[in-house]
N, C-alpha and C positions, 0 to 999 in steps of 0.2 A: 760926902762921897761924890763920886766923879758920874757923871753920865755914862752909858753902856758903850762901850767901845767903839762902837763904829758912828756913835754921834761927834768924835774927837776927832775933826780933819787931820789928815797926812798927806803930802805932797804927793802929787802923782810920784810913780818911782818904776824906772824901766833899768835892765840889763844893760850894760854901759860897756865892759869889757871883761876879759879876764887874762891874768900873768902867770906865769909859772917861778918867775927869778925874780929878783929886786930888780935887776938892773935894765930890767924892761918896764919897770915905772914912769918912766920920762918924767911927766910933769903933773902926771895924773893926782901926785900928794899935792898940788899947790891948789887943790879944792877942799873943804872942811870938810873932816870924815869923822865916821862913826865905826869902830868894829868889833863882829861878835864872836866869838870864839867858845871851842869846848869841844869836849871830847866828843868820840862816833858815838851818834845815837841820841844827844842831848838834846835835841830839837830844832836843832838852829832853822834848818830849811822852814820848820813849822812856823817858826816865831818870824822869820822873815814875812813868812804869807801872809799871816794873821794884822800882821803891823804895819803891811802896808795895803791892806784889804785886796790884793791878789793872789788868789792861789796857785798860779801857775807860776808867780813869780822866781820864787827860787825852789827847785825840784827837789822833791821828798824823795830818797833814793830806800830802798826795801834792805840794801845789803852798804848797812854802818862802813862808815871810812871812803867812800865812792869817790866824794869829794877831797882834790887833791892839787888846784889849784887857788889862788884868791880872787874870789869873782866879785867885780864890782857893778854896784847897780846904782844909778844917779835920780834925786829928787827932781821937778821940775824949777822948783829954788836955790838950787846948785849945789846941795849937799851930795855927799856920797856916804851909802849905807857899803860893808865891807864884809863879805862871810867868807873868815877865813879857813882853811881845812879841818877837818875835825883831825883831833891823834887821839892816840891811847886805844886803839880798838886792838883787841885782844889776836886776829891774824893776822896784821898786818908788821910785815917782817920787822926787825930790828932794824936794817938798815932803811927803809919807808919812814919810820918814826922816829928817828934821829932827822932824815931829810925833811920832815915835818916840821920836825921841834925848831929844825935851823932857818925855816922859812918864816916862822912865827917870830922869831928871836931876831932876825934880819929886819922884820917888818916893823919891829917894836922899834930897832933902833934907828933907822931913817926914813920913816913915814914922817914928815914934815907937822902934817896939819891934823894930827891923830887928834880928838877931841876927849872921844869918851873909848874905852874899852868895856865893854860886857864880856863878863866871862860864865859862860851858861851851864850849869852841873842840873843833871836829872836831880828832882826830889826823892827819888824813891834810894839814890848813892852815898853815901858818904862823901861831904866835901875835900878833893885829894889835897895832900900837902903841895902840888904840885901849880895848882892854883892859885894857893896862899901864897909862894913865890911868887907867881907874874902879877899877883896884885903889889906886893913890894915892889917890883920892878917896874913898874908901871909909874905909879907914885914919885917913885926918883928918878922919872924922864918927865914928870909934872901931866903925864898923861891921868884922867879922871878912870879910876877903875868903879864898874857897878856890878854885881854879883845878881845874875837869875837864877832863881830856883824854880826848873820847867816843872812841868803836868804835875804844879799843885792838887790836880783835880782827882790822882789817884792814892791820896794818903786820906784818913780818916785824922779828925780832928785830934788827937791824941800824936798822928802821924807828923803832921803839921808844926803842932806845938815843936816836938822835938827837931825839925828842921828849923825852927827860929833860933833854938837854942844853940843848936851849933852853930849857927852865922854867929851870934853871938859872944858862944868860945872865940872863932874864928880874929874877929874883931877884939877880944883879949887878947889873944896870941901876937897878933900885929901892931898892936899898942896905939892902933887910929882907928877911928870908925870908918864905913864906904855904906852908898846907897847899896840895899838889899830890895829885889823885887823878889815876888813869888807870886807864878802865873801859871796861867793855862792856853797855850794858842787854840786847842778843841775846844774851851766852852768860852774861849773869849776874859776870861776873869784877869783883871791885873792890864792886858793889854792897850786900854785907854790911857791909865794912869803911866803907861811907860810911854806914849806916843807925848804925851804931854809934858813929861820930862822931858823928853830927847828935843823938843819944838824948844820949850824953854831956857834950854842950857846953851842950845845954838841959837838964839835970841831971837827967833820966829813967834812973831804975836800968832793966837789963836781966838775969836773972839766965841771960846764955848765955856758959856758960865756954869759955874759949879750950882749941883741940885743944892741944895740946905739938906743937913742932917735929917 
């Protein structure tokens, strides 16, 4: 098992900019990026704060969908963390969630230095079919997709169980396996283990040794 979350350094990490178009990127992709993605509601803002131990850092809005630009926040290591708009929130008009879907679909296809993709679904929802696409999608632009499953911390054990099992179908259905997290940004649980991933994949030594079993 991994030390308690917040014994796992992570780079400092501040607020960098934010876009509305691709074509106001400039050059911003020719820095190694990270991005999260997932429907309104799914936690993204939380897991941001959690992950990077500021809570102020990306703002928890009360009314799902708020977020409707891509906002970029940079490590002190030069990485860039990416929260891109939630969709799928049940008022926001047809024509908003098309303009959504084409900003996410734009960004999949010329983000240069896209690393890893998280794609975050509440545990307490059914994984959408609509996810399982952009994880294939993802996959044949050689982009790394990781699937979160947020606020582990309100299923009961029985609850839990059958959230693995779906990843599991999920990872049937697609005929490849992908990293599966299941966490909690409010009790902390899981959050260490993904900081250590993300340091790892982007080949940032960290020198916090694992407890023994």
């Amino acid at each position: 098992m991994h030390k308690y979350s917040k014994e796992i350094p992570f780079p400092e990490t501040k607020f960098f900019t934010s876009i509305a178009k691709m074509d106001e990127k400039e050059d911003l992709d020719s820095v190694p990026s990270i991005a999260f993605m997932g429907r309104s509601n799914s936690g993204k803002s939380s897991l941001l704060n959690a992950l990077s131990n500021h809570r102020g850092l990306a703002k928890v809005s009360k009314t799902p969908g708020k977020t409707k630009l891509i906002n970029i926040f940079r490590t002190k290591v030069g990485f860039n963390l990416i929260d891109l708009p939630g969709f799928g929130y049940s008022k926001a008009s047809h024509k908003e969630h098309k303009e959504m879907m084409n900003l996410l679909e734009g960004f999949l296809n010329s983000w240069k230095q896209l690393k890893i993709l998280f794609i975050l679904c509440d545990s307490q929802r059914e994984f959408p079919e609509e996810e399982l696409s952009t994880i294939e999608v993802a996959m044949e632009k050689k982009i790394k997709p990781v699937v979160i499953r947020t606020k582990i911390d309100k299923l009961n054990q029985s609850g839990q169980h059958k959230v693995r099992s779906e990843m599991e179908a999920a990872m049937n259905e697609i005929g490849v396996p992908f990293r599966v997290f299941y966490l909690s940004a409010s009790t902390g649980r899981g959050i260490g283990e993904l900081r250590e991933f993300i340091l790892e994949s982007l080949g940032i030594q960290t020198n916090v040794s694992k407890l023994e079993p």
